[in-house]
N, C-alpha and C positions, 0 to 999 in steps of 0.2 A: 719398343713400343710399350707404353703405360697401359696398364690392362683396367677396366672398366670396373666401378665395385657396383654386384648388382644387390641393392637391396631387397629386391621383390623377392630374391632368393633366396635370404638369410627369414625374412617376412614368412615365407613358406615354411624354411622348417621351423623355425616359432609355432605357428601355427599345427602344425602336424605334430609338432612334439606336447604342442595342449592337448591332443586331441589322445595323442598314444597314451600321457600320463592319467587321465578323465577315466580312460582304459582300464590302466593297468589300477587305478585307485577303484572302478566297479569288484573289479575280480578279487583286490584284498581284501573291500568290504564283504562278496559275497563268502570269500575264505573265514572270515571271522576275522582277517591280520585287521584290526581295527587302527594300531598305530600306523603301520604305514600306509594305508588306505588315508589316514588324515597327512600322514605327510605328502604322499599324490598329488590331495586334494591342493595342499597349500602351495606347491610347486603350481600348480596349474595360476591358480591363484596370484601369486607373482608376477607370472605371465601378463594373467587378465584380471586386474582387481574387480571388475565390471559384470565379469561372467555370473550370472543366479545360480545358475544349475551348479557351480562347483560350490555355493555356499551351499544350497539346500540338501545336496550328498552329502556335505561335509558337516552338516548341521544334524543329518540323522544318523549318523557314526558317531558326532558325540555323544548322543542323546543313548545309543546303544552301550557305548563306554559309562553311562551315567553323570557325564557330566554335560546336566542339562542347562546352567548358566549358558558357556559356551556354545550350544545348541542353540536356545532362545536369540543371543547375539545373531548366529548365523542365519538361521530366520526370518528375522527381524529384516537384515542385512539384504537376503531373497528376495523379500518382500518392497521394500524399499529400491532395489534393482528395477525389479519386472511386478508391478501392484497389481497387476490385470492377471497374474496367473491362479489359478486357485488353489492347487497342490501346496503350493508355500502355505497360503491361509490353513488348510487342513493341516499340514503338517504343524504350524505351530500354535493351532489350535489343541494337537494333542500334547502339545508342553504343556498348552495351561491347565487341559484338563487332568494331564497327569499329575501336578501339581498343586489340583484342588482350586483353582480358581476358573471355575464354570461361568461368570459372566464374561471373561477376556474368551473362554474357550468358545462361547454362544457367539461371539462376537465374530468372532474369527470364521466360526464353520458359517454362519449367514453372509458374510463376505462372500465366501466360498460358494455359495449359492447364488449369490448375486451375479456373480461373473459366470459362473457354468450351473443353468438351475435346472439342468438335470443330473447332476454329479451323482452318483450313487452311492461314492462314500460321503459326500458331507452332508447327503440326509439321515444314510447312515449312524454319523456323528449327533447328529441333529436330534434324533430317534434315543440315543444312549443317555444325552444331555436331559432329554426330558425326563426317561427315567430316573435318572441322578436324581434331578431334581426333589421328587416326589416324595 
């Protein structure tokens, strides 16, 4: 007797195995291991090219490593995923202002408003940016 191939089951551990490596990539980032916390990220990634949340983890571990091109990409990338979340905008509202360019940053953290206008950190932001300003 020919035995049955069940996909649903292979589907499952995909799925669990996103979810362990999402995991184990929190806890490298929280370690400081920043390379393998992005290579976590980017296995997951493989996985789910779709996924936001593995871009925007993975976009703030470069951004800790300093390499903020690839950051802004992943960002960017978040954002374009899921545009209704705000945490992406805030997040990559702090590249631009880390980067000295405050009208992309003002841009970004009033998005950020716009979709959650009670945020606390993007008035926050908001509040710093005016400072700047001045």
């Amino acid at each position: 007797m020919e035995e049955e191939f069940d996909f649903f089951d292979i589907e499952m551990f995909n799925v669990n195995l996103a979810i362990t490596r999402m995991s184990l990539a929190s806890i490298h980032a929280a370690e400081g291991k920043l390379d393998a916390a992005i290579e976590e990220y980017t296995h997951v990634l493989e996985f789910d090219p779709n996924l936001y949340l593995a871009y925007l983890n993975r976009g703030r571990v470069f951004w800790r490593k300093g390499e903020r091109e690839r950051a802004m990409e992943d960002m960017t990338r978040a954002i374009n995923l899921e545009p209704e979340v705000a945490i992406t905008y805030i997040c990559r509202g702090d590249l631009f202002f880390d980067r000295g360019d405050l009208g992309a940053a003002g841009k970004d953290y009033r998005k950020a408003l716009e979709l959650s206008p009670a945020n606390r950190t993007a008035m926050e932001r908001m509040e710093l940016l005016r400072r700047k300003k001045r």
